[in-house]
C-alpha distance (Angstrom), angle and dihedral (degrees) to the residues before:
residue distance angle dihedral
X1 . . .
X2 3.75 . .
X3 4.20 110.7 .
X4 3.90 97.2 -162.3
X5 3.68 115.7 116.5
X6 3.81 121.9 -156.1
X7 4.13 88.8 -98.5
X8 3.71 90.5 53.1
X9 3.86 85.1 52.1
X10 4.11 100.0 48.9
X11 3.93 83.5 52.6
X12 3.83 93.3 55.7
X13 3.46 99.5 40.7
X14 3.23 96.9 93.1
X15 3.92 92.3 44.0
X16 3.96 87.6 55.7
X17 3.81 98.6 56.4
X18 3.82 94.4 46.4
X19 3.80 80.7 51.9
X20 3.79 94.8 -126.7
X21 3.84 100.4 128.9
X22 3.69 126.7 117.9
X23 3.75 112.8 -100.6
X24 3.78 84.5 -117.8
X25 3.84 97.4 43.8
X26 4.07 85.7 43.6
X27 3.63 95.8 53.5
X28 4.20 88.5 42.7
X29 4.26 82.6 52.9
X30 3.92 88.4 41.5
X31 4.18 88.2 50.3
X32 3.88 90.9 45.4
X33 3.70 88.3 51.2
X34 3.60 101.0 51.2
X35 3.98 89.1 51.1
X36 3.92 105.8 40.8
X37 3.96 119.2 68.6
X38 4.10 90.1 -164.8
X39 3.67 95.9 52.6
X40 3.83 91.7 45.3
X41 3.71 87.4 54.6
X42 3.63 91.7 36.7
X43 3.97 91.6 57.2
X44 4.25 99.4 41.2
X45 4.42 76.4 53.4
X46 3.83 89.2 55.3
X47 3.95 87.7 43.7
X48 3.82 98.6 50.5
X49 4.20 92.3 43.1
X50 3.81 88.8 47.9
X51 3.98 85.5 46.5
X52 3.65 94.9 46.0
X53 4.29 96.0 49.3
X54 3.44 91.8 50.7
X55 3.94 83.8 62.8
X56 4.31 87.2 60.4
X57 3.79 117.8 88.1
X58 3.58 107.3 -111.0
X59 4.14 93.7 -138.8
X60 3.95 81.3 66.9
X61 4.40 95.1 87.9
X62 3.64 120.7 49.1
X63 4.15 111.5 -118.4
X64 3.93 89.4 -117.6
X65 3.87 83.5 55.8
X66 3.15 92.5 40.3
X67 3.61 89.4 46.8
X68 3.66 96.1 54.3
X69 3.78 98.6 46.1
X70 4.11 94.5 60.6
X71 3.62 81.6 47.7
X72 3.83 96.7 53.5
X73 3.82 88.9 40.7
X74 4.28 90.1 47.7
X75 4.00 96.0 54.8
X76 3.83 95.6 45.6
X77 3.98 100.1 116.4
């Protein structure tokens, strides 16, 4: 029986694509995956917005913007 919940899956997400899961948290992500609709959508999202920013030129936010946005995105529970 697979234990991770759709939260647990969001959080690792990002994890996954760098490929930095443990082989047993991967294949818990991979069995999530193949049984939840919403996370499968919710993943291909992540994948096409990563995609898409690495299109922007990264001269185009200031580094104290940028500075403040991975902080805003870091303290969201």
């Amino acid at each position: 029986m697979n234990d991770l919940d759709c939260r647990q899956f969001v959080e690792q997400v990002t994890t996954f694509l760098e490929g930095d899961l443990g082989a047993d948290a991967e294949q818990r992500f991979i069995e999530h995956l193949a049984l939840c609709d919403g996370c499968d959508r919710y993943l291909d999202q992540i994948r096409q917005t990563t995609q898409a920013l690495r299109d922007l030129p990264a001269e185009g936010i200031s580094p104290a913007a940028r500075a403040n946005l991975l902080n805003a995105f870091r303290s969201r529970p």
